[in-house]
C-alpha positions in Angstrom: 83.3 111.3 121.1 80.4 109.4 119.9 81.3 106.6 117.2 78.8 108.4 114.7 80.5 111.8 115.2 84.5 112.2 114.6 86.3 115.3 115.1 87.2 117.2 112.0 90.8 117.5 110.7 93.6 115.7 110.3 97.4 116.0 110.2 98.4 114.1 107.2 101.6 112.9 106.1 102.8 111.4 102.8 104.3 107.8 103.3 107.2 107.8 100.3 107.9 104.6 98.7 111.5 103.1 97.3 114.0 101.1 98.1 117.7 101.4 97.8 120.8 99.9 99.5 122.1 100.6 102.9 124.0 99.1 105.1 123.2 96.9 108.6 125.1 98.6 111.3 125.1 97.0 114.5 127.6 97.3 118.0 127.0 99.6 120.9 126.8 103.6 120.0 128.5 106.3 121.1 127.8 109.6 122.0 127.5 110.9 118.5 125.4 107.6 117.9 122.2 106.2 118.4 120.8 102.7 118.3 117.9 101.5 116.5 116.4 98.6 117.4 113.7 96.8 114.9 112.5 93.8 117.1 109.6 91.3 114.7 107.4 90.0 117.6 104.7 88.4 115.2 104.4 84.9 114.2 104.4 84.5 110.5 105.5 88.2 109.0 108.6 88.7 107.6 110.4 92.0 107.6 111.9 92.3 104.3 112.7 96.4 104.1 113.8 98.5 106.6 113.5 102.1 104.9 115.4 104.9 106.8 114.5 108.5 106.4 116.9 111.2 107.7 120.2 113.3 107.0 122.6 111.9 104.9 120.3 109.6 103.6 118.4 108.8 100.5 115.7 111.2 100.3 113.1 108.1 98.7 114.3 106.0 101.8 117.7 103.3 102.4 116.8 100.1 102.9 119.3 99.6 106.0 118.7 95.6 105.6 120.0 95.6 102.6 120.0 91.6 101.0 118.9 90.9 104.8 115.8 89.9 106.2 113.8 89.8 110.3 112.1 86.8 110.5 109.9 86.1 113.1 111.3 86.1 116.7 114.6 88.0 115.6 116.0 91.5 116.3 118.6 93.9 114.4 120.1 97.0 115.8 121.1 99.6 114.0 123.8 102.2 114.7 123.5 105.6 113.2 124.8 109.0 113.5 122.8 111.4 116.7 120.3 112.7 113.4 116.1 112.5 113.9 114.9 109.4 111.5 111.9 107.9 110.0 111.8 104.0 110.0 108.9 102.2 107.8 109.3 98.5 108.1 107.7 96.4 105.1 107.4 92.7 104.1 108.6 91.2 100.6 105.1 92.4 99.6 105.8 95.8 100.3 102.7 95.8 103.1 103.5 98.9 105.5 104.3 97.4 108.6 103.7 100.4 112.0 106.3 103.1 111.8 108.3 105.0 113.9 109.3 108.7 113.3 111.0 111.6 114.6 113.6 109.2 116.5 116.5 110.8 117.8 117.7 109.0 120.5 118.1 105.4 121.4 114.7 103.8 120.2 113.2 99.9 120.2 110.2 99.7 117.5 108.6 96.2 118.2 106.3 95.4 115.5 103.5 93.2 116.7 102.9 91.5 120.6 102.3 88.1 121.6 99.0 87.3 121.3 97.6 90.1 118.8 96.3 89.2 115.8 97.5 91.2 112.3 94.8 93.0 110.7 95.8 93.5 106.9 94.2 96.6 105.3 94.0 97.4 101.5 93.2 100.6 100.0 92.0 99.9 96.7 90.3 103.1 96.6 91.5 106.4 94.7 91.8 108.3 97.5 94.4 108.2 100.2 93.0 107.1 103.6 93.5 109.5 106.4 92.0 107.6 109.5 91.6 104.3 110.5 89.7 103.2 114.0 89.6 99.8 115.5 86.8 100.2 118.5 85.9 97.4 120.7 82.4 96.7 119.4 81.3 97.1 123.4 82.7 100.8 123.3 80.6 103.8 123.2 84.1 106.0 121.3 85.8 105.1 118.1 88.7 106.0 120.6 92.3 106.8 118.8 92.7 107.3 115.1 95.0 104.1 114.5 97.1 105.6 112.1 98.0 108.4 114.1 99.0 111.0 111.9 99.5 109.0 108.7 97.9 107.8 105.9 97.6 104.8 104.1 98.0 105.7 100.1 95.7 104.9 97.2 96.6 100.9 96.1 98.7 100.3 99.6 98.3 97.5 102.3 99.1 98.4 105.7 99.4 96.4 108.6 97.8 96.8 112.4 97.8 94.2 114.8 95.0 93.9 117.6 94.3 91.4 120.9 91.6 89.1 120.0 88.0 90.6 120.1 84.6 91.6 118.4 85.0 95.4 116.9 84.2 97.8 114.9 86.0 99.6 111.7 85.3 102.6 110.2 87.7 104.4 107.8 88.0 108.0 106.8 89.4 109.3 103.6 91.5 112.5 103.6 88.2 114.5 102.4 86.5 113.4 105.8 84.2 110.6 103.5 83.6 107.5 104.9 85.3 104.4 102.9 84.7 101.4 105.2 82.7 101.3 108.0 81.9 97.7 109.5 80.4 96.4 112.9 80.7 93.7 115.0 84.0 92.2 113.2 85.6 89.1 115.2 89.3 88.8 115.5 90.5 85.4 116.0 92.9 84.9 113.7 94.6 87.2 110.9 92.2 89.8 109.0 92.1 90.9 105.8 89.8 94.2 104.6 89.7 95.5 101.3 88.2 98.9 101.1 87.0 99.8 97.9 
């Protein structure tokens, strides 16, 4: 696929929003139960939500940290009945941090790698954004859709987090328009892009 030229389509799904209270499980699982494990890898970001989607829980989400926090270089486990969840991690800002979904077994989301760089983008658009692609500026493709399958909302700020390098951005609203598209971007330290 030619940067210029993306395929058409997309599978979009709606990212809910809300907090409530939950609890923090942790200990080893049994059969019935599977373990959850929510590992902050970056340097600065703190987890501040932990929203849980799944049977038996709040449809708008359960904030399984409750009045607890992941800071930087920690892990919690969490230790829930054999179901298929949804986990959306967020800071105190409520930024979207990457996502995990359709778990239903024994699961380790790590959210950012030594070395990578967060990329902070803003939708300040009215439109929800459907695609997101982060290409090597060296690369012929616009490779894999970033957000694989979800969206970032009208007035949200979602996070991504990328090995230092020059790229190129290009993001797609959910009626295929184009609402950011940027070359030859340097990632040295932590980004910030505000489409609008």
């Amino acid at each position: 696929m030619v940067k210029k030229t993306l395929l058409v389509g997309i599978c979009v799904s709606v990212l809910l929003w809300a907090g409530a209270c939950g609890n923090d499980q942790t200990g080893p699982a049994n059969e019935d139960e599977i373990t959850i494990e929510l590992a902050n890898k970056t340097d600065q970001i703190t987890i501040a939500f932990a929203l849980f989607y799944g049977p038996g829980l709040d449809e708008w989400g359960e904030d399984m940290l409750d009045d607890e926090v992941i800071e930087p270089g920690e892990e919690v486990s969490f230790v829930l009945p054999q179901e298929t969840y949804t986990v959306i991690p967020m800071t105190y800002d409520y930024y979207v941090l990457p996502a995990a979904r359709e778990i239903s077994e024994d699961y380790r989301l790590e959210i950012g790698v030594e070395g990578e760089y967060p990329i902070l983008v803003t939708n300040d658009t009215e439109t929800d954004i459907g695609r997101f692609y982060l290409s090597p500026t060296e690369s012929e493709d616009w490779g894999e859709d970033w957000l694989g399958g979800e969206v970032i909302p009208a007035g949200i700020s979602r996070f991504f987090f990328a090995d230092p390098d020059t790229y190129d951005v290009l993001a797609i609203g959910i009626e295929n328009e184009t609402v950011l598209e940027s070359y030859e971007i340097e990632v040295e330290s932590e980004k910030h892009f505000v489409i609008d």
